[in-house]
DRENTORKOL-3810 file (N, C-alpha, C; in nm, 4 decimals):
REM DRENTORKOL-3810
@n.u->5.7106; n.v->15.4417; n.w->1.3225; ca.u->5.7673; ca.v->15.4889; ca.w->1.4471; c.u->5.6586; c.v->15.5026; c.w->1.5532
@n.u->5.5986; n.v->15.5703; n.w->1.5559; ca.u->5.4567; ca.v->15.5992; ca.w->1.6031; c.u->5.3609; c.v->15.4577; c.w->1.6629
@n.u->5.3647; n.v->15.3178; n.w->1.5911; ca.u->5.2982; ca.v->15.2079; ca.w->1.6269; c.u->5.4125; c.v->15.1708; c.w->1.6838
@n.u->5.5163; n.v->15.1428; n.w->1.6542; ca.u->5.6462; ca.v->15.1105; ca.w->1.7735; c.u->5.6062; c.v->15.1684; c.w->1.8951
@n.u->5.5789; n.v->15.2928; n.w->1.9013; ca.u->5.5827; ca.v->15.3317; ca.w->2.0488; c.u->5.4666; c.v->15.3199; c.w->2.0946
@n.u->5.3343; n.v->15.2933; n.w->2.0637; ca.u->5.2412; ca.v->15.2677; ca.w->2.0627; c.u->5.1926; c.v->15.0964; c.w->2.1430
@n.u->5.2938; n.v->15.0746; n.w->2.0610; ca.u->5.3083; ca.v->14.8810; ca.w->2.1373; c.u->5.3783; c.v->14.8930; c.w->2.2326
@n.u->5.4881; n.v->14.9601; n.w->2.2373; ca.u->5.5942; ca.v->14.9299; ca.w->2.3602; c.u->5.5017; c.v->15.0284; c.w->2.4904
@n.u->5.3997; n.v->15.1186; n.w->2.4822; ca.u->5.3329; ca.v->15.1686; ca.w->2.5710; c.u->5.2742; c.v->15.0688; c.w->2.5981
@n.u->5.1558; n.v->15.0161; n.w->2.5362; ca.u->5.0739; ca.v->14.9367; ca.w->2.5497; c.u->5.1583; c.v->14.7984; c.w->2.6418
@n.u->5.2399; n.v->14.7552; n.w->2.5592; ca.u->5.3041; ca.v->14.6788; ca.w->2.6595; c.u->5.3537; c.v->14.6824; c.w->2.8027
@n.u->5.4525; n.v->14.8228; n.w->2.7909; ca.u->5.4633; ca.v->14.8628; ca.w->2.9639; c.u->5.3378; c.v->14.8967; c.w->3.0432
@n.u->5.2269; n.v->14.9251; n.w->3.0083; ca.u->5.1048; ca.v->14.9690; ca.w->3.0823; c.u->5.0546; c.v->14.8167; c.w->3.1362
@n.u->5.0340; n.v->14.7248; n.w->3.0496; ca.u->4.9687; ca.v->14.5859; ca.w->3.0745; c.u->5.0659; c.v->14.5315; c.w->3.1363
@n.u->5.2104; n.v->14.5378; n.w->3.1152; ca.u->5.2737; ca.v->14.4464; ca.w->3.2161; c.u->5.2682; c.v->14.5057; c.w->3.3703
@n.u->5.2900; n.v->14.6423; n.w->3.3823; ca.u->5.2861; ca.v->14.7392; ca.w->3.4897; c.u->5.1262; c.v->14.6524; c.w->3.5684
@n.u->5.0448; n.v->14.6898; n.w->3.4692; ca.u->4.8776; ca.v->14.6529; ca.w->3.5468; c.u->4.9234; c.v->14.4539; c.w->3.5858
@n.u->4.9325; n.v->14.3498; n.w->3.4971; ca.u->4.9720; ca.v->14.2600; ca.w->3.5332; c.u->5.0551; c.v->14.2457; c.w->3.6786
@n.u->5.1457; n.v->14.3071; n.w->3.6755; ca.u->5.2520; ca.v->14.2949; ca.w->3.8629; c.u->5.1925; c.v->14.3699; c.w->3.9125
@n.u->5.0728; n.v->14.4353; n.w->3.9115; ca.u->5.0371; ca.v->14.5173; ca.w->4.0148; c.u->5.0925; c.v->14.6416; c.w->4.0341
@n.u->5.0243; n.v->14.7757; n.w->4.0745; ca.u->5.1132; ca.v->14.8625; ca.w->4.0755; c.u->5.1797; c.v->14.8915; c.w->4.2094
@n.u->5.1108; n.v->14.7749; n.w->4.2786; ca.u->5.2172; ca.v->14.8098; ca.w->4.4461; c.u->5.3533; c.v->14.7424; c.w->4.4054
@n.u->5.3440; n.v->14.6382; n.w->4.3169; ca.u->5.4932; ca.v->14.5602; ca.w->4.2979; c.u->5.5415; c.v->14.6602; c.w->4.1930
@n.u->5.5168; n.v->14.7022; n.w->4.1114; ca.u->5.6251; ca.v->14.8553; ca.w->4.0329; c.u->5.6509; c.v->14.9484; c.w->4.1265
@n.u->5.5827; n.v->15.0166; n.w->4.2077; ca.u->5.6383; ca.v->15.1076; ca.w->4.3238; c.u->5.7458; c.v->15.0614; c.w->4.4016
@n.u->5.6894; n.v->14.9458; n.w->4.4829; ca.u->5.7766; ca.v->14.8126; ca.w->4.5404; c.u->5.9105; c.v->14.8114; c.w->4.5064
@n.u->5.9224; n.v->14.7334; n.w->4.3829; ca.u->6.0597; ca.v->14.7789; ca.w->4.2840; c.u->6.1089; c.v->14.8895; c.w->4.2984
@n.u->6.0561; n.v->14.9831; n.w->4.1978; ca.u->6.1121; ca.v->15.1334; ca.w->4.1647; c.u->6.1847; c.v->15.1978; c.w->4.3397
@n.u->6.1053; n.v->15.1812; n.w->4.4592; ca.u->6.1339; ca.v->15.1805; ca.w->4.5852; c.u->6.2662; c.v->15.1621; c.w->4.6029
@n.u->6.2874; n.v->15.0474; n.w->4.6042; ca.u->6.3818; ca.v->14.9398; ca.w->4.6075; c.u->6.5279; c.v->14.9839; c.w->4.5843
@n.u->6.5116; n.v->14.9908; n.w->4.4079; ca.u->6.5835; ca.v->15.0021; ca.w->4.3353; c.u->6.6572; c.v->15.1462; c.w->4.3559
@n.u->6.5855; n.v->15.2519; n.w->4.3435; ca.u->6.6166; ca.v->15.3704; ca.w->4.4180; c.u->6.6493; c.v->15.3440; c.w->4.5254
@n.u->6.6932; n.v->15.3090; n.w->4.6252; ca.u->6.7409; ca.v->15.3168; ca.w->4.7667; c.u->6.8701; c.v->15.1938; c.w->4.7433
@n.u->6.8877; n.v->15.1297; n.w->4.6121; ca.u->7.0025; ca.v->15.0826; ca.w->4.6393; c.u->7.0964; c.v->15.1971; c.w->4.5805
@n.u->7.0290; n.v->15.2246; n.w->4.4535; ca.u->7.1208; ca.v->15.3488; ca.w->4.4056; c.u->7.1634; c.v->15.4720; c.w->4.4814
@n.u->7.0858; n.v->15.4948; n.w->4.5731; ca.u->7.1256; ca.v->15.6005; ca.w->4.6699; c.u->7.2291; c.v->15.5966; c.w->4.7801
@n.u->7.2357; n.v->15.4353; n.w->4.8179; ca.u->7.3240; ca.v->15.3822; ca.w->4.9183; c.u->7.4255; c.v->15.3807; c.w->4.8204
@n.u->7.4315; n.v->15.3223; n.w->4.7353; ca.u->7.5560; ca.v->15.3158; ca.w->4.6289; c.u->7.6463; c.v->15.4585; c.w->4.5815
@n.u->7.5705; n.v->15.5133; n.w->4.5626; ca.u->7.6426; ca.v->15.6634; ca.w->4.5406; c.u->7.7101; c.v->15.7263; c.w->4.6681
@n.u->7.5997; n.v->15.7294; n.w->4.7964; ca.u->7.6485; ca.v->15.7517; ca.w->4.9285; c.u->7.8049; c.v->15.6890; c.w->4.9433
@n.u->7.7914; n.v->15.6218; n.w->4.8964; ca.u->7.9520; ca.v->15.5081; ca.w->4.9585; c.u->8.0366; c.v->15.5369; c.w->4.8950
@n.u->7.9895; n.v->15.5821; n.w->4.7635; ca.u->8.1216; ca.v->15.6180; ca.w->4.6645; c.u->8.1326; c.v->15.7602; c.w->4.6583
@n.u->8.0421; n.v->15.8542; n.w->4.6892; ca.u->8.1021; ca.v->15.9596; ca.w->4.7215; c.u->8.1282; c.v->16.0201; c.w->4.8500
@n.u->8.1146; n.v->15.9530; n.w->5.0111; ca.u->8.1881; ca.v->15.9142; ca.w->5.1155; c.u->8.2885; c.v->15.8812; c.w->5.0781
@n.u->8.3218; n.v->15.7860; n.w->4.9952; ca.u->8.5206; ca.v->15.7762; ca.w->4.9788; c.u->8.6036; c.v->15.8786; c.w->4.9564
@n.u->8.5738; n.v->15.9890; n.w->4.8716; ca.u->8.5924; ca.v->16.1080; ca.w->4.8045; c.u->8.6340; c.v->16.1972; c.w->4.9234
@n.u->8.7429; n.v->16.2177; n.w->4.9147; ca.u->8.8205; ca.v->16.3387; ca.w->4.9951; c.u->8.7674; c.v->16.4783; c.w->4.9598
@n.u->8.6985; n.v->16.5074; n.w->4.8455; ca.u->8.6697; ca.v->16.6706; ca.w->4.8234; c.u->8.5592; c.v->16.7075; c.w->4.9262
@n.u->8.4976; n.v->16.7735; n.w->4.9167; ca.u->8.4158; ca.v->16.8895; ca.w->5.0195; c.u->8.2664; c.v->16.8783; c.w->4.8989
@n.u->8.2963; n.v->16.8760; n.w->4.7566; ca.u->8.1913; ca.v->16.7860; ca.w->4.7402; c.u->8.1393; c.v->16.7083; c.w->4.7496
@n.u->8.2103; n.v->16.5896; n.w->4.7155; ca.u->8.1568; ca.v->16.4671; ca.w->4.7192; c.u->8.1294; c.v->16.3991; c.w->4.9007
@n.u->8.1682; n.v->16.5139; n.w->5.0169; ca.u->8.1170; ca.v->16.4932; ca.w->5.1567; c.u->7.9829; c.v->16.5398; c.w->5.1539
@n.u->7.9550; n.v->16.6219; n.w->5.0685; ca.u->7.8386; ca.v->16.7068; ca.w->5.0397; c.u->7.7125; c.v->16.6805; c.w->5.0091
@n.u->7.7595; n.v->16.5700; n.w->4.9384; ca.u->7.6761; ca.v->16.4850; ca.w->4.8288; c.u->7.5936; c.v->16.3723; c.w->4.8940
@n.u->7.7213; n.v->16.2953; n.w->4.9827; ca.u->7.6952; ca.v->16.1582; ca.w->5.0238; c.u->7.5901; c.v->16.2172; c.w->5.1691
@n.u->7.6174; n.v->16.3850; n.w->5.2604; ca.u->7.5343; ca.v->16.3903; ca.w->5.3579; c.u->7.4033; c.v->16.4166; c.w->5.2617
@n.u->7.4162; n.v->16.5168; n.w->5.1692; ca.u->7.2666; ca.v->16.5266; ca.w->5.0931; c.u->7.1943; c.v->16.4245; c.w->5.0454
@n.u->7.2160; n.v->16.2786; n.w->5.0648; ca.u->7.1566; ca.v->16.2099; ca.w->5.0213; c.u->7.1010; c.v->16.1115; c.w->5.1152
@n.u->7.1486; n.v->16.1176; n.w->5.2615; ca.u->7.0622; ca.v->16.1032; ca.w->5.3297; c.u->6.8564; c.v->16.1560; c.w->5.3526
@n.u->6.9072; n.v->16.2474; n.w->5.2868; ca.u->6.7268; ca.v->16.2993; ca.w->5.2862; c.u->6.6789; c.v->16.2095; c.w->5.2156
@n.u->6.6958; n.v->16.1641; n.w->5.1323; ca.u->6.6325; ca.v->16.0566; ca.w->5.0033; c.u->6.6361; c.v->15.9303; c.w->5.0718
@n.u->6.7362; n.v->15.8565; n.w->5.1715; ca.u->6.7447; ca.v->15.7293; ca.w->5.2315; c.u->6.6784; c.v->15.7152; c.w->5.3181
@n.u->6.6661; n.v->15.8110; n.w->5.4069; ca.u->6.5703; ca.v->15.7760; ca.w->5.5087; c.u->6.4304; c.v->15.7151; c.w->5.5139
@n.u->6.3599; n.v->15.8285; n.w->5.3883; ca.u->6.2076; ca.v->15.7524; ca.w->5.4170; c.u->6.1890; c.v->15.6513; c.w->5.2831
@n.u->6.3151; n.v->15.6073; n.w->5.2363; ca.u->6.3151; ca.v->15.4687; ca.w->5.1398; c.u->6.3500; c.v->15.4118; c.w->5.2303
@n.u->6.4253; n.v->15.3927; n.w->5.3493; ca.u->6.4170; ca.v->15.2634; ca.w->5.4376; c.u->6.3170; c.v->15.2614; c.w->5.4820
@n.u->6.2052; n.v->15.3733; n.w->5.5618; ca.u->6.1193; ca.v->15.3182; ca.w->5.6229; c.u->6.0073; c.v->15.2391; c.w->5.4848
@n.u->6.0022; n.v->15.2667; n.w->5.3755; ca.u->5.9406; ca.v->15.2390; ca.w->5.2692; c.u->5.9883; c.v->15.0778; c.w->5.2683
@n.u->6.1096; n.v->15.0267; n.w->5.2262; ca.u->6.1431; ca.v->14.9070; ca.w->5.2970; c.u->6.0776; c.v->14.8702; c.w->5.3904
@n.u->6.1193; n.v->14.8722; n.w->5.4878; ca.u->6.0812; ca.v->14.7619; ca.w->5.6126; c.u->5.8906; c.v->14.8096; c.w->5.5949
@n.u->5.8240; n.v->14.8837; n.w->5.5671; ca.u->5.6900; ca.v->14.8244; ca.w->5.5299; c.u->5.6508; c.v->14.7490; c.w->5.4294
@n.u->5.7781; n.v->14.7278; n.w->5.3347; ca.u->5.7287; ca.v->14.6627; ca.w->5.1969; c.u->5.7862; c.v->14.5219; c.w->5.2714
@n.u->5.9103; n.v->14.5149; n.w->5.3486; ca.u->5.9671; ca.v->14.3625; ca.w->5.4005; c.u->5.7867; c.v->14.3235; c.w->5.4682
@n.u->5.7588; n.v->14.4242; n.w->5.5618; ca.u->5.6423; ca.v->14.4177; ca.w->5.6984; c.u->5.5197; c.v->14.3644; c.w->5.5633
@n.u->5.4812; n.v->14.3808; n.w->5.4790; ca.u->5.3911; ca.v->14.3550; ca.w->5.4198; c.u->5.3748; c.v->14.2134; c.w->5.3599
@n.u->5.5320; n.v->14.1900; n.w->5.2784; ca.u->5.5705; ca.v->14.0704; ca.w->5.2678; c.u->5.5558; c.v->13.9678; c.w->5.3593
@n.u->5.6171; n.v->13.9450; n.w->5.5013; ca.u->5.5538; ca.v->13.8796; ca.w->5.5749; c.u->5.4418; c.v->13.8540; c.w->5.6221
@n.u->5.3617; n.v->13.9809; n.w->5.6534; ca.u->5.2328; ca.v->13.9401; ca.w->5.6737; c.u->5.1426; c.v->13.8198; c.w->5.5861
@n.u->5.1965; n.v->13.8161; n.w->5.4157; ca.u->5.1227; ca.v->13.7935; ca.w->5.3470; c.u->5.1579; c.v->13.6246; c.w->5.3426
@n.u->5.2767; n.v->13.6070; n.w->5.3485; ca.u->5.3252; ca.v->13.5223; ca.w->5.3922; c.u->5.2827; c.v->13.4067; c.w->5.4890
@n.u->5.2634; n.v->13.5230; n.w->5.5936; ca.u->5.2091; ca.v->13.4484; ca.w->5.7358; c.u->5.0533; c.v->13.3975; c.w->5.7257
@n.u->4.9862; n.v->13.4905; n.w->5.6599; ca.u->4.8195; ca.v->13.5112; ca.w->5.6271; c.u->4.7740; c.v->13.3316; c.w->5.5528
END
């Protein structure tokens, strides 16, 4: 059990170091801000007083993952352009 998890560390650490850790942030970024828009929308549909609750509280979390976006898009191009 113990060398199982031992490899599968070893593995996520070297693949993590391999993509770089701006491209795992990058991702993880990403990925979080779709899940956040996604929940927003589905609990905006929701008639209760929670789920209005929910979808405004989760604006705090979207905001500075978009601006996190458009510097990760802004970076992309540059590199692009370079």
């Amino acid at each position: 059990m113990i060398s199982t998890v031992t490899t599968s560390t070893i593995t996520t650490v070297t693949t993590i170091a391999a993509m770089g850790l701006t491209t795992a942030i990058s991702v993880a970024a990403v990925v979080t801000l779709i899940a956040f828009l996604s929940t927003k929308q589905l609990a905006g549909a929701s008639p209760s007083l929670s789920s209005q609750l929910t979808a405004r509280f989760l604006n705090i979390g979207i905001l500075p993952l978009i601006m996190a976006f458009a510097v990760i898009v802004a970076v992309k191009i540059a590199q692009v352009l370079a």
